[in-house]
N, C-alpha and C positions, 0 to 999 in steps of 0.2 A: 691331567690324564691325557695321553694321548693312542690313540687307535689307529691302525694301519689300514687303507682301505686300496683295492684295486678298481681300477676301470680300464674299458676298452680306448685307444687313441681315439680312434674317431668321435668326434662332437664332444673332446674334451672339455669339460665346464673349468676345468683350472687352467690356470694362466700361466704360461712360463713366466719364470721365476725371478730370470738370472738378470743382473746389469744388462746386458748386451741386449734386452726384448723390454724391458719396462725401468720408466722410470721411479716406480714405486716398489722397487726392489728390496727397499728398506724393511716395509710390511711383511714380506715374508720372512726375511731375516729374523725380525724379530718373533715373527710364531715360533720359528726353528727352537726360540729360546723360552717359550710361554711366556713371551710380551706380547697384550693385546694394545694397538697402536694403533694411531690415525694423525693425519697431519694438520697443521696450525699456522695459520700465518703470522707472520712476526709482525707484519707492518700493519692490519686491521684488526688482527689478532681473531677472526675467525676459526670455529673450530670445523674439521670437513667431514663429512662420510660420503661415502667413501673418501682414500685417503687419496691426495693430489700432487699434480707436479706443478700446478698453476693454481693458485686461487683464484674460483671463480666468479669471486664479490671484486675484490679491486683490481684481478692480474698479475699477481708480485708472485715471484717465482723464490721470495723468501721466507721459504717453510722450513717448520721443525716439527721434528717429532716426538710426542707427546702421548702417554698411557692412556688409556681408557679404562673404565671400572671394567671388573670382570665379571659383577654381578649387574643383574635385574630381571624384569618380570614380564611376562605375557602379555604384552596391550592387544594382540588380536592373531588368531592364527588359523588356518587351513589345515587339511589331510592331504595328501597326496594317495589316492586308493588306486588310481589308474592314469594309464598313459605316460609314465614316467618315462623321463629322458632314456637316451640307450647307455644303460652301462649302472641304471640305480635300479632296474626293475627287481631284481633279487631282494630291494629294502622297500617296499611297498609292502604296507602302509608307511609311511612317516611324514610329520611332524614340520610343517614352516610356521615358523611366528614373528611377530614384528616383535620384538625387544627394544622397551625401555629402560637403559642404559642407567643405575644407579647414577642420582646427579646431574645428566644431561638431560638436556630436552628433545635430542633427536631421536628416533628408534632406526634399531638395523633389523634387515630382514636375515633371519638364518633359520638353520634344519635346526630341530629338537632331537637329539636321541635319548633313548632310553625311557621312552614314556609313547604307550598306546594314544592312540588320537580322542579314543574316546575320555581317558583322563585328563587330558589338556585341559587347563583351563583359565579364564582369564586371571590375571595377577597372579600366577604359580609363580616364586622363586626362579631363576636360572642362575646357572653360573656359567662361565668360559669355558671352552676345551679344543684343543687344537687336535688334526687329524693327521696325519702322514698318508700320500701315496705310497704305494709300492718302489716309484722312483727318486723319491728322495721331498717330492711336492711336498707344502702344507698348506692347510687352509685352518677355517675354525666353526665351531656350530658350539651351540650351549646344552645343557642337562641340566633337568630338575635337581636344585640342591635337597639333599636328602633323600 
């Protein structure tokens, strides 16, 4: 599923996208495509989160890229009821949880949509889902499966 979302420039929280500003350019590519992706080092074989242009355990700039599950579940999360950054006050209340990643041992932090804060709850299902700016950006946040 993907959702189209606006914000204002200023205090943009997304990243430019493109080769020329990051070298983890890859990452967005592959949202474009509903690949959720992170990077790997070939030589310690570390897996990263966020995804990198260096590994930060031995230094080796020889990574690859590699899927991530698209499912898992709630290990701990927050509301956001006030204060919200400029450009998300319109989606207050909503939803950050740490996600644990089917099979991995890390968690990522992301927004929940589609679920009140007061529902939230530890070990709820999630699944992936990538979002569009208006200008072409993507990012990704998860939803209760079901």
């Amino acid at each position: 599923m993907t959702a189209t979302i606006r914000l204002p420039y200023l205090l943009d929280f997304y990243p430019l996208q493109d080769e020329k500003y990051t070298r983890i350019h890859q990452f967005f590519t592959n949202l474009k495509v509903g690949r959720f992706t992170t990077t790997k080092c070939r030589d310690c074989e570390k897996l990263h989160w966020q995804p990198r242009a260096v590994c930060p355990d031995c230094g080796s700039e020889n990574l690859e890229w590699v899927d991530l599950p698209k499912t898992g579940e709630v290990h701990a999360f927050t509301a956001m009821l006030l204060g919200a950054p400029m450009g998300f006050e319109k989606d207050l209340p909503f939803v950050m949880a740490l996600v644990k990643l089917d099979g991995l041992d890390f968690k990522i932090l992301s927004r929940v949509d589609g679920i009140k804060h007061e529902d939230c709850k530890i070990g709820m299902r999630l699944k992936f889902k990538t979002v569009t700016r208006d200008d072409g950006r993507v990012f990704f946040r998860f939803e209760p499966i079901g």
